[in-house]
C-alpha positions as CSV (number, residue, x, y, z in Angstrom):
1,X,0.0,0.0,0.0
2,X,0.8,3.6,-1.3
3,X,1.9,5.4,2.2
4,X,1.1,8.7,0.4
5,X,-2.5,7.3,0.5
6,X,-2.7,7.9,4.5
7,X,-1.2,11.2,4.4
8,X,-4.4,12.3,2.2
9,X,-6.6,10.5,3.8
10,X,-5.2,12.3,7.0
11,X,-5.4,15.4,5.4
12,X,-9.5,14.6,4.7
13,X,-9.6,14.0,8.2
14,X,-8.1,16.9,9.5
15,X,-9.6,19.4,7.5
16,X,-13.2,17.4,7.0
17,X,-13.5,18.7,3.6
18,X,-12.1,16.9,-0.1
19,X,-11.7,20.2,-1.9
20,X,-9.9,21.6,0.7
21,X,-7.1,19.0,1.0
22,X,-6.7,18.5,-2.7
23,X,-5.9,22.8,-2.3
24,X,-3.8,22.0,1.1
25,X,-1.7,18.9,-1.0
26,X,-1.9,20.3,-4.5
27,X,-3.1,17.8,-6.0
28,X,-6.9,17.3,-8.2
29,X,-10.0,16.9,-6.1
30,X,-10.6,13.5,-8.6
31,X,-7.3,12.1,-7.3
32,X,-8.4,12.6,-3.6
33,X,-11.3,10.7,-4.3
34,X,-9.4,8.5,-6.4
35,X,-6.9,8.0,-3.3
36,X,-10.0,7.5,-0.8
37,X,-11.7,4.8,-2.8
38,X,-8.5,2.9,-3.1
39,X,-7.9,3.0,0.8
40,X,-11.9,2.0,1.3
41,X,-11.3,-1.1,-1.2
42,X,-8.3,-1.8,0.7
43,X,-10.2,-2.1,4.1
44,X,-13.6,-3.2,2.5
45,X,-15.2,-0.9,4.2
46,X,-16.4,3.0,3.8
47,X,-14.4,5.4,6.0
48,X,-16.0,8.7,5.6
49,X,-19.6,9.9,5.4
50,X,-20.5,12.6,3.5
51,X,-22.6,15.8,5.3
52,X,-22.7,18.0,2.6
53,X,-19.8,19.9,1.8
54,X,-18.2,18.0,4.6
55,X,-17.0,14.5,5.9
56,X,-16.8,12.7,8.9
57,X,-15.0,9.8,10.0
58,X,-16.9,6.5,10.3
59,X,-16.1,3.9,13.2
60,X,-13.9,2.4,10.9
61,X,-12.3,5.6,9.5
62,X,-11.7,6.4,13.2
63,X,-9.9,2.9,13.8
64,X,-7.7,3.2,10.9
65,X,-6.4,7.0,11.8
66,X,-5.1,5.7,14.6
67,X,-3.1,3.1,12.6
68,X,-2.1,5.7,10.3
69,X,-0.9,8.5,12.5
70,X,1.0,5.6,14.4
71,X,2.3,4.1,10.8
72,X,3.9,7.7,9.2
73,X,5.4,8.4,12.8
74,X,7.1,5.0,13.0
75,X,8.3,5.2,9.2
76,X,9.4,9.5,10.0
77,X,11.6,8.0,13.1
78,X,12.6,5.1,11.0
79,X,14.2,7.7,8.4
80,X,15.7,9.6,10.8
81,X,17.5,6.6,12.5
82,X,19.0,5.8,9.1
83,X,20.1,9.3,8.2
84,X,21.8,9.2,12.0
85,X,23.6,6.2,10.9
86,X,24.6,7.7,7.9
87,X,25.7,10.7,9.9
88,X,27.2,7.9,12.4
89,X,25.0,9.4,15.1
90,X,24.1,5.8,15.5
91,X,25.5,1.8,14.6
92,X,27.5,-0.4,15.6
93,X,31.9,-0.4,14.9
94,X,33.0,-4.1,15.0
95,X,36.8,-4.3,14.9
96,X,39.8,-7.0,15.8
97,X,43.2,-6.1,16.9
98,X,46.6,-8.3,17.1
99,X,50.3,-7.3,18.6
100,X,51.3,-3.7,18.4
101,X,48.6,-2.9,16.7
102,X,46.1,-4.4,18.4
103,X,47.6,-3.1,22.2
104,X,48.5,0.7,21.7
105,X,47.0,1.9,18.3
106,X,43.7,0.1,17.6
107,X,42.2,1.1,21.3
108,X,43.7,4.8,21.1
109,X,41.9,5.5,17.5
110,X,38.9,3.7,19.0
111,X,39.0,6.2,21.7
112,X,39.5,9.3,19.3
113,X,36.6,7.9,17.4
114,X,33.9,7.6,19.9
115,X,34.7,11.0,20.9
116,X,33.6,12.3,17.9
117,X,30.8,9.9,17.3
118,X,29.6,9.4,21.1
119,X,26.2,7.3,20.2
120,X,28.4,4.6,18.3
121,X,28.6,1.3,20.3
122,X,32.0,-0.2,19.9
123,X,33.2,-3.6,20.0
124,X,36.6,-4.8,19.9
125,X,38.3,-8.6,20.0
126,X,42.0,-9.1,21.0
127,X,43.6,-12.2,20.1
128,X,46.6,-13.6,18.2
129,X,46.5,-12.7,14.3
130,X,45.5,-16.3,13.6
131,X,41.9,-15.4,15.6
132,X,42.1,-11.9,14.1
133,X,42.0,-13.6,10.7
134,X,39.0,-15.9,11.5
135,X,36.9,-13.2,12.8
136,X,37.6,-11.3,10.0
137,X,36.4,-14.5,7.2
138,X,32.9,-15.0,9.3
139,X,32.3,-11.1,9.3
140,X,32.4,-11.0,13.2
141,X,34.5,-8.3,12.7
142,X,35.1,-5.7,9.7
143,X,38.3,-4.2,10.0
144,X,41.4,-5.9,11.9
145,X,44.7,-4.9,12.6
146,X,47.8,-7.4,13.3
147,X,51.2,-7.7,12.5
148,X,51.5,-9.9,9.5
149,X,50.6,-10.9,6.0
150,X,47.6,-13.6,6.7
151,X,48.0,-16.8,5.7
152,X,44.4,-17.6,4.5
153,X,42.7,-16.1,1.2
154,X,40.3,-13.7,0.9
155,X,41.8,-10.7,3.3
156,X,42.5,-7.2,1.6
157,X,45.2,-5.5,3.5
158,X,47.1,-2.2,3.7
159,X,50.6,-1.4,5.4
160,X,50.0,0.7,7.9
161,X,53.2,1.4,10.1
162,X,57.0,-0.8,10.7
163,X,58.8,-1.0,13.8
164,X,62.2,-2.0,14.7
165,X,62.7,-5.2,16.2
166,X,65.8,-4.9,18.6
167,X,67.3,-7.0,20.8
168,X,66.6,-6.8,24.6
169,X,68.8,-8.3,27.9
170,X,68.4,-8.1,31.7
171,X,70.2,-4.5,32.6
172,X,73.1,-6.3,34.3
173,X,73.3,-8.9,31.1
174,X,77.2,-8.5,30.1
175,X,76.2,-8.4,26.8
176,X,74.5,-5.4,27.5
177,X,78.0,-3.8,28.2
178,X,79.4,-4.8,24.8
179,X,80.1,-2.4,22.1
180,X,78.6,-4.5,19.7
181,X,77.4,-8.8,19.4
182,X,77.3,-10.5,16.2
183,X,74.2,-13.1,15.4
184,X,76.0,-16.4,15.8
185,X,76.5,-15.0,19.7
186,X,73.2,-14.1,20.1
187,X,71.8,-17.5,18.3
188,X,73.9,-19.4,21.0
189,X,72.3,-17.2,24.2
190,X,68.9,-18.4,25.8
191,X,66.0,-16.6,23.5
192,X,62.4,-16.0,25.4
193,X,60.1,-16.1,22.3
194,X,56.8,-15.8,21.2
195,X,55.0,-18.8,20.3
196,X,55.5,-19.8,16.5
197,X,52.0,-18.6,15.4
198,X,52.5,-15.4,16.8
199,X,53.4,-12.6,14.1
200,X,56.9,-11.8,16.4
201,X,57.8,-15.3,16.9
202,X,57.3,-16.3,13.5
203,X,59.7,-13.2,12.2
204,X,62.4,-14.3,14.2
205,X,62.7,-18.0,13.7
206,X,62.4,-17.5,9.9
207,X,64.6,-14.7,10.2
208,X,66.9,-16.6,12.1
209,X,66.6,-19.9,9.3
210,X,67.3,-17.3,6.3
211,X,70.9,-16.4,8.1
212,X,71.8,-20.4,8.4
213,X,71.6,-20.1,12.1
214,X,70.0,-22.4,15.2
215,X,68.6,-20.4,17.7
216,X,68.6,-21.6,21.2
217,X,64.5,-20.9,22.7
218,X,64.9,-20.9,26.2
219,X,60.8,-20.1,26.8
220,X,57.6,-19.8,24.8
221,X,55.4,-17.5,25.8
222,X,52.3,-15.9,24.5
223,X,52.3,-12.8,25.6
224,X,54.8,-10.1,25.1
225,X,54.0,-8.9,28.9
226,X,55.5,-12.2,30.3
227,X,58.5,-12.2,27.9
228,X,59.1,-8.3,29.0
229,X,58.6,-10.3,32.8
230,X,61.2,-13.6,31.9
231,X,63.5,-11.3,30.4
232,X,63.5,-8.7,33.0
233,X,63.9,-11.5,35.7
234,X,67.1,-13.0,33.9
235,X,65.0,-16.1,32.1
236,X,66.5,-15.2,28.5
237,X,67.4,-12.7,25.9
238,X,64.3,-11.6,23.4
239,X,64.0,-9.8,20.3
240,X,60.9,-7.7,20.1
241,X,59.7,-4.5,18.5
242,X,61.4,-1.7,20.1
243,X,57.7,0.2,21.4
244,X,57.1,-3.1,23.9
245,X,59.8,-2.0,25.8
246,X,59.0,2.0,26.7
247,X,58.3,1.1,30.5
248,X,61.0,-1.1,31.4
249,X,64.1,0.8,29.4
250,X,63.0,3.9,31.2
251,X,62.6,1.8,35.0
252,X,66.1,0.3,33.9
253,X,64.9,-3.3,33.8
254,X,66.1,-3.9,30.6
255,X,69.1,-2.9,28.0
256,X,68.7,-3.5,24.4
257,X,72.3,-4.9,23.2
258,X,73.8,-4.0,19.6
259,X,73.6,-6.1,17.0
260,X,74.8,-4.7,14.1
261,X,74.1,-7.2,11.8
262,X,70.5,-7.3,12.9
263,X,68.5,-5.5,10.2
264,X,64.9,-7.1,11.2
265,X,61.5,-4.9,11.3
266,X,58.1,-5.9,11.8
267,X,55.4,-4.5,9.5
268,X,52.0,-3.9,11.0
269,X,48.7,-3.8,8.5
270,X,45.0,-2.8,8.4
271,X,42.9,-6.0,7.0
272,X,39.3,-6.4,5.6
273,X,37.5,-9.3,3.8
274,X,38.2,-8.9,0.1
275,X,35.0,-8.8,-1.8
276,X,32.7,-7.7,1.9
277,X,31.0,-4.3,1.2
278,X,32.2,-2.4,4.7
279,X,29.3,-0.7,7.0
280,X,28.9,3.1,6.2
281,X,30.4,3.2,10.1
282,X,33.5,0.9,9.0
283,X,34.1,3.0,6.0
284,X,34.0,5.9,7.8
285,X,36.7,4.2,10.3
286,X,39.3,3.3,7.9
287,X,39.5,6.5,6.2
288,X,39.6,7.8,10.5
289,X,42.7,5.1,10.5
290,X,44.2,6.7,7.4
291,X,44.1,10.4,7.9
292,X,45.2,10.1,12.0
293,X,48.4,7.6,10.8
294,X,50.9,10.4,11.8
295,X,49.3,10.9,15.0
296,X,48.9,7.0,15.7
297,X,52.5,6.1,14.9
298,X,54.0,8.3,17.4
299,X,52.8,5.7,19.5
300,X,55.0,3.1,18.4
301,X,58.1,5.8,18.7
């Protein structure tokens, strides 16, 4: 049914008179008859009596004002709640965050977001990239952020920042004394590690397997936390992006050695689901992601 329909015949009721809401809606006194008859037909019932020049609801005409009034209102608000979405005044931000990425940048631009779109509701997931990836196939998420090419198909991805990957020791380590340590030393010391799915953990051993080199893995651990922890405590050597290690290299807990022949970085990305057609909201968030990158890196300084 024609929704224009109700807004004559709402008119007809208002003003009680045909000719005067064809005049008030611009529109032929024929069609409002026309538009009246149809809505009668629909109901199978009459809905105004005639008095002359004027009309008056029946019973039935009564009922189905109401209906009507209720009807346009819901379908006015129901515009209005898409045009906020469009204007992100309202919806729904479903995102999934990794690593670096996913521990310092992800939640700050998250942050900066909602504070210009306050009525948005937010969710995010943190997990290793492998989950990140998985989310991102079944469309629990839209946009993730970890710190590796993904090894399934289907995920669109854009570089989004690099960090250094240095090599960390206990602040008393001797090695932290020495002017410089070549690779087949550090190979030989106790390495605390990510686990081998982990985007870090994966980058060294390969790494590591390009040179020719063994490395000696003292620890597994999956979270860089407890390797900053094992390290700190004397359990190993590491070698993590340099912005892991802000707290503890400014508390003394730790010394980053020099390796000269280390030349290792770690490239973090911005990931979607090839071929998914992105929310208005998500859309809006990527392009957020893109034109705040300057401000966002400085947190991996």
């Amino acid at each position: 049914m024609d929704t224009y329909r109700f807004k004559v015949f709402l008119e007809c009721a208002r003003l009680k008179n045909f000719s005067r809401a064809a005049e008030v809606l611009h529109i032929s006194q024929p069609s409002i008859s026309l538009h009246i008859r149809g809505l009668e037909e629909w109901c199978g019932t009459s809905l105004f009596e005639r008095r002359g020049r004027r009309v008056e609801l029946t019973e039935a005409g009564r009922r189905l004002k109401e209906h009507a009034q209720r009807m346009l209102t819901n379908l006015d608000m129901a515009r209005l709640d898409v045009q906020e979405v469009l204007r992100l005044g309202r919806g729904r931000l479903a995102v999934g965050g990794a690593g670096l990425p996913g521990t310092y940048m992800l939640p700050k631009a998250l942050s900066m977001f909602k504070s210009l779109y306050p009525k948005l509701e937010i969710y995010m997931n943190f997990g290793v990239s492998s989950q990140i990836e998985q989310l991102l196939q079944e469309d629990v998420v839209e946009i993730g952020m970890f710190s590796r090419k993904p090894k399934v198909r289907g995920l669109k991805g854009e570089r989004y920042a690099t960090s250094e990957m240095v090599t960390a020791a206990p602040a008393w380590h001797p090695m932290a004394r020495k002017p410089r340590v070549s690779l087949r030393e550090l190979a030989r010391e106790p390495l605390v590690l990510r686990e081998p799915e982990a985007a870090g953990g994966e980058l060294v051993r390969s790494y590591f397997a390009r040179k020719g080199l063994s490395i000696n893995i003292a620890m597994e651990l999956s979270s860089h936390e407890a390797i900053k922890v094992a390290v700190a405590e004397g359990l190993g050597i590491t070698l993590i992006a340099r912005p892991w290690l802000a707290n503890e290299l400014a508390l003394n807990k730790i010394a980053i050695i020099k390796v000269p022949e280390l030349n290792l970085s770690i490239d973090h990305w911005v990931f979607r689901r090839e071929g998914r057609v992105l929310s208005q909201t998500a859309k809006t968030f990527l392009q957020f992601l893109r034109d705040k990158k300057p401000e966002l890196m400085k947190l991996l300084e």
